[in-house]
N, C-alpha and C positions, 0 to 999 in steps of 0.2 A: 694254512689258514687258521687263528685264534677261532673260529666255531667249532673246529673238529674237535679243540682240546677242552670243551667245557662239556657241562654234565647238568644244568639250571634246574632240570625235575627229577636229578636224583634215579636214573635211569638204568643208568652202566650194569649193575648187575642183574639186568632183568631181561635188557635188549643185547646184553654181547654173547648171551647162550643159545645161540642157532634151536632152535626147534622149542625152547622150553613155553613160549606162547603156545604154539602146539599142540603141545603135548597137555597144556592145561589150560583151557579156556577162561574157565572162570576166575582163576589167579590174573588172566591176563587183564579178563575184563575189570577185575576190581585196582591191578593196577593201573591201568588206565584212566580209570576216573577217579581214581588218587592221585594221578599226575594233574589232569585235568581242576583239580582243586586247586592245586599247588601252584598253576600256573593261574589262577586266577588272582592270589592272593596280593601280589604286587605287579609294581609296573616293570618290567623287564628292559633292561638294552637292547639295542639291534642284534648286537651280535649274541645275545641270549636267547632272544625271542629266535633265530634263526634256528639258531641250536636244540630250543624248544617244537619248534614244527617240526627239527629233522624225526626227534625222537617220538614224540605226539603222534603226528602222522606214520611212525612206523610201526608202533603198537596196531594202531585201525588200521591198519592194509593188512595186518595179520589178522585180526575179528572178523576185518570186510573179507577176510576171502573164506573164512569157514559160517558167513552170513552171520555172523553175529554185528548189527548193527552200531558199533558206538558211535560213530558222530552222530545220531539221532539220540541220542544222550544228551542234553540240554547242558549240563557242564561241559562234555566236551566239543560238540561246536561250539560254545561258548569261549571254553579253552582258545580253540582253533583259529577263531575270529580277531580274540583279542591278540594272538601272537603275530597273527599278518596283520594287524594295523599297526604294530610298533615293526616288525619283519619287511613293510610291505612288499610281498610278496603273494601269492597264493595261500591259502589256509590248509596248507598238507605238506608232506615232504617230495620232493622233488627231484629231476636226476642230480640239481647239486646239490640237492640232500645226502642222496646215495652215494654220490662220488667224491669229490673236492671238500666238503662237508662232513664227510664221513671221517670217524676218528682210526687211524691205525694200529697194527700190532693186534693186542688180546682186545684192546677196548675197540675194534671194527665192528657194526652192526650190521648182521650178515641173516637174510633170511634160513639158509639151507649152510649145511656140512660140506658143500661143493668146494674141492678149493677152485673150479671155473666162476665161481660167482666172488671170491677174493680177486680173483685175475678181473673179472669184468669191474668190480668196484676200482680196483687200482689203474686199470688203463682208460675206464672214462673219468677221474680225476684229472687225470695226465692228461688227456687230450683237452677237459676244462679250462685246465690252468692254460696251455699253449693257447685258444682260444684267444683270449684280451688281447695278445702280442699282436695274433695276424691281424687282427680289428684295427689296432692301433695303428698300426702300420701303415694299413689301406687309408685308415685314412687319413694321416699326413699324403701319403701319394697321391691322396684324391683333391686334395687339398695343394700340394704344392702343381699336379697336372692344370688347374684350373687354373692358375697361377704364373703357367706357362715355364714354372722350374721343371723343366722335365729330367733332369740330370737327376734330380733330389726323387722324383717320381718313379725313374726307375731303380734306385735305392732301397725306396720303400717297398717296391713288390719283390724282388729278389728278399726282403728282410721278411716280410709279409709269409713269401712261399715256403720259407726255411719253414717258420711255426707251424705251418699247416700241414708241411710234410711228416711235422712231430705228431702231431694230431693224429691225420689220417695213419700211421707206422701205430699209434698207439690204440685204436679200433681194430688193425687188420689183425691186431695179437688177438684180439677177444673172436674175430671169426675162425682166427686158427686153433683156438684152444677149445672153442664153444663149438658145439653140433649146432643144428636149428632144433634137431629134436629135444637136447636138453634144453634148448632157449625155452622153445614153446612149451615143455611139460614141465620144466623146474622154476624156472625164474619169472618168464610173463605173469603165470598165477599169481606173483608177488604183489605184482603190479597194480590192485583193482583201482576203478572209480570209486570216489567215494563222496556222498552226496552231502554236504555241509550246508546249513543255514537253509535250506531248500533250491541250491546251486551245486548240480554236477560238476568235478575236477578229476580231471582222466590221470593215468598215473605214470612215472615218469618214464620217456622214449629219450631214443637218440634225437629224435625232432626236438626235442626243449633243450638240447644242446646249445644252440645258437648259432648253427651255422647259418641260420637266414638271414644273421647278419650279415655275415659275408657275401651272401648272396646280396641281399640291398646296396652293397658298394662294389661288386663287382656286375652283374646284369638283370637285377631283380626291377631298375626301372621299364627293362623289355615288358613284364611281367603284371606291372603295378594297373590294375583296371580290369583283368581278368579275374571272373568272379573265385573262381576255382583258387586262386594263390592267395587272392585275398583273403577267402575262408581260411585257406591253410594256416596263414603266417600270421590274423586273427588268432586262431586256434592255438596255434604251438608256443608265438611269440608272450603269450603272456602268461606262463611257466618262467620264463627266463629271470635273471635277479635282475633288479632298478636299473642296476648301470647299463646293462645292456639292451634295456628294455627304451631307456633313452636315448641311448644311439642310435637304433633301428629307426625311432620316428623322426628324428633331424635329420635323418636321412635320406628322408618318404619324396620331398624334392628337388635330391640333388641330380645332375646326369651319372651313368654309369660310367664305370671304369671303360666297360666294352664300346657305350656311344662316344666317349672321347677317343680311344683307339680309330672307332670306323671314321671319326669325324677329324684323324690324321692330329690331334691335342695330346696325344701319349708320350711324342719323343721318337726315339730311333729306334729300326729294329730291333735292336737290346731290349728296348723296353716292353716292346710287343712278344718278343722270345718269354719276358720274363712275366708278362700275365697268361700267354696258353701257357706255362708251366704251373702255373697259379691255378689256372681251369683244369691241368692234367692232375691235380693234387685233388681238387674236390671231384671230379672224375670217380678217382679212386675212392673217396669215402663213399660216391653216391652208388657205384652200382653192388659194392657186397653188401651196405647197409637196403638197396630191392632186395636182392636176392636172400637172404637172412628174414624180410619180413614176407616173401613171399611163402619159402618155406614154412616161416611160422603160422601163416594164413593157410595154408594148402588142410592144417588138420581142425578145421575152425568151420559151421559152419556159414553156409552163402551170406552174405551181406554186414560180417560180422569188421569191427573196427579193431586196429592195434591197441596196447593198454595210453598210448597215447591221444587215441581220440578219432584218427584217419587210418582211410585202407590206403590200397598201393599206387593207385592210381595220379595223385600227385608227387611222390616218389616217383615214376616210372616217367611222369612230362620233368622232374629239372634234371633227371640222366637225360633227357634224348635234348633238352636246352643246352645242356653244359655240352654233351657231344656238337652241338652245331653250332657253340660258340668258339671250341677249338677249332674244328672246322674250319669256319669264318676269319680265325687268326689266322691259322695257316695259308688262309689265302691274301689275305694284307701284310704276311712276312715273305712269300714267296716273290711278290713280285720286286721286291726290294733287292732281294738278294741276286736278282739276274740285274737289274739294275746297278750294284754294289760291284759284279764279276766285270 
């Protein structure tokens, strides 16, 4: 992605030195709001302005976690503001700030010396970028099932499942290589809120990923009216970048992948095989990504939220929805197949 490769506040040698924030506060804070000048001075591109929240925002999560206040610095919300109205996006950096945004090699901006925190930046990139394909995918198939091409429908989810499989293979690297203990004691801290213009923005999660997109084209319309998802996908969906943040709502009333299935619109058991493989793939991201944030919350006290905004509890309803949507296939393939013998 051209964001990772730009530099727009002159930054590189101040954010690519792990700890040197850290280690000096006050340098941090003065570069800071010498960024913060610098990004007011003119009108920036999209894809500068982007590049400007990644690094902006990564300075103040460094200040906001040792309480040094800079977006209440009037230049730098300022800063901050004007970079999400030409960015629009959120006024911070974000996980595709951290990930797919983030520049490579020696210029990577890496909170900590971990090389687990190089692996975590590199494999949610990876699972970023596969991200648009499966979306894409779904919904041509969502698109040609309503259409009654179910041949092209089931196409798109076998093509759909591949990128999701890439996804999900590229998070289960960061549970194998990451503890939760060093999750929660090295990296979350990275993470803080951080209060802009007098409006909390929580800091980036797996949640602002985008899998709830997927979720809205494959069973999220089960879902749509209960206050609980609603908050969530409120909450998380608007971290996400433009494009995807416009997907997610033209999608708000289409049917699901799953009521077309129950409601026999999918095609052949092929096609039903190849959405619970679809459902077995988000499966797998859904329950290490509980169990990682459960861990992370177990040393946290009672009532306390992930650096994303939410506790576990809607986490732990779309595992037990996606277990009883495969479920639910496997019993709309079974009966097929003794019909088919």
């Amino acid at each position: 992605m051209r964001v990772a490769a730009l530099d727009p506040l002159s930054l590189d040698a101040f954010v690519t030195s792990p700890g040197q924030a850290d280690r000096n506060l006050d340098e941090a804070e003065r570069t800071c709001r010498d960024a913060a000048e610098r990004a007011l001075e003119r009108r920036w591109s999209r894809e500068e302005a982007l590049a400007g929240l990644r690094d902006l925002g990564f300075l103040a999560s460094v200040l906001e976690r040792h309480a040094v206040h800079a977006c209440k610095v009037d230049s730098v919300a300022e800063a901050l503001v004007a970079l999400h109205e030409t960015a629009l996006e959120v006024p911070r950096d974000t996980f595709y700030s951290y990930g797919p945004r983030n520049s490579s090699g020696p210029r990577m901006r890496t909170f900590t010396t971990l090389p687990e925190e190089r692996i975590f930046i590199l494999s949610i990139a990876k699972a970023a970028r596969c991200l648009p394909l499966c979306i894409g995918h779904l919904t041509l198939g969502l698109s040609s099932a309503l259409s009654a091409a179910t041949s092209e429908a089931a196409e798109c989810l076998v093509q759909a499942t591949m990128a999701l499989e890439s996804l999900v293979s590229a998070l289960v690297r960061v549970k194998r290589t990451m503890s939760p203990s060093v999750f929660s004691a090295e990296i979350a801290p990275c993470f803080p809120d951080l209060e802009i213009a007098g409006r909390r923005y929580c800091g980036p999660s797996a949640a602002h990923l985008g899998v709830q997109v997927v979720d809205r084209l494959v069973f999220a319309a089960e879902l749509t009216g209960r206050n609980d998802y609603e908050a969530y996908f409120a909450l998380t969906s608007q971290y996400l970048p433009q494009e995807l943040r416009r997907i997610a709502e033209r999608l708000r009333d289409y049917p699901s992948l799953l009521e077309l299935a129950r409601n026999g619109r999918l095609g052949d058991r092929a096609s039903l095989a190849s959405l619970r493989e679809l459902f077995q793939q988000l499966y797998k991201f859904r329950v290490p990504h509980l169990r990682l944030a459960r861990a992370s919350f177990a040393s946290r006290p009672s009532g306390s939220t992930g650096s994303g905004g939410y506790d576990t509890e809607m986490l732990e309803t779309l595992v037990k929805f996606t277990r009883s949507s495969i479920d639910e296939l496997d019993a709309l393939i079974e009966p097929r197949s003794l019909t088919d013998g």
